[in-house]
C-alpha positions in Angstrom: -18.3 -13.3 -16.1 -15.3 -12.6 -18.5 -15.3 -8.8 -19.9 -13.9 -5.2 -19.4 -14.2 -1.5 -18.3 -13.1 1.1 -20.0 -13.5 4.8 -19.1 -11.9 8.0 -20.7 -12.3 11.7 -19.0 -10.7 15.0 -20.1 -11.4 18.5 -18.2 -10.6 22.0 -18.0 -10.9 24.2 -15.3 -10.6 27.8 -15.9 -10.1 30.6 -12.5 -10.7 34.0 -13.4 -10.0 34.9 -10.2 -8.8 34.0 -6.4 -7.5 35.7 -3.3 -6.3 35.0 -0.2 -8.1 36.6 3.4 -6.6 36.0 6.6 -9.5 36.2 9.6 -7.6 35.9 12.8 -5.8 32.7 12.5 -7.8 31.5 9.4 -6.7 31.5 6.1 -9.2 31.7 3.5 -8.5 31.6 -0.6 -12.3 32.2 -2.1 -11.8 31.0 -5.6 -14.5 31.4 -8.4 -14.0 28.9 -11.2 -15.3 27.3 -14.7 -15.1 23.8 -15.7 -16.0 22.0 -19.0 -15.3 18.3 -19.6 -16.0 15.0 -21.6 -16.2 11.6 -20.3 -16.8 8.1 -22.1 -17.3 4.9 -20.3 -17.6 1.1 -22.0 -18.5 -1.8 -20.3 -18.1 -5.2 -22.4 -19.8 -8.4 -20.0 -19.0 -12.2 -22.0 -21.5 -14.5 -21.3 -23.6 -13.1 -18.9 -26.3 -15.5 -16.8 -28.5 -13.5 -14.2 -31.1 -15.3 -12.1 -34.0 -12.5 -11.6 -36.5 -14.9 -10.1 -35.1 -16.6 -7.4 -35.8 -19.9 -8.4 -32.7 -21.0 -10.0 -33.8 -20.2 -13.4 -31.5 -17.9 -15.5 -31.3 -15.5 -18.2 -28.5 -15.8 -20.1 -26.8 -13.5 -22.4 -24.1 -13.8 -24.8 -22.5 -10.6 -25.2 -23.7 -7.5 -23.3 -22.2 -3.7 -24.2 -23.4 -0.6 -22.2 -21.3 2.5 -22.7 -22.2 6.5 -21.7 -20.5 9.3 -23.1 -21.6 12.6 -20.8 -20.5 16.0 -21.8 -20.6 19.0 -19.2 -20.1 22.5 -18.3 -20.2 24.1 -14.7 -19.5 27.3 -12.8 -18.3 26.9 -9.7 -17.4 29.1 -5.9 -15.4 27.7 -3.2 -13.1 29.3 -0.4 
């Protein structure tokens, strides 16, 4: 099953603001953040057989091409 994967991300993250609290021996840095990002996958199969029935018998394909292209924005807390 001859083909390829190709995948392409880009981000940003964006932290209007963080600290740093010490409790006892624990350090904690509570961080609130923003993140906005693009990613694009590919996936190219050559001559692709699949046997869906169990009895030997396939389904062949010549060229198969799936790709997703997401984008996406978030807000995020963590410490």
């Amino acid at each position: 099953m001859p083909g390829n994967f190709k995948s392409f991300e880009a981000n940003i993250r964006f932290t209007p603001f963080s600290y740093k609290k010490k409790i006892w021996i624990i350090t904690f840095s509570p961080k609130l953040y923003f993140t906005a990002g693009y990613r694009y996958s590919k996936w190219i199969v050559k001559d692709l057989a699949i046997d869906i029935t169990g009895k030997d018998i396939e389904f062949s394909k010549s060229d198969l091409e799936m790709s997703t292209s997401i984008r996406y924005f978030g807000v995020g807390y963590s410490f």
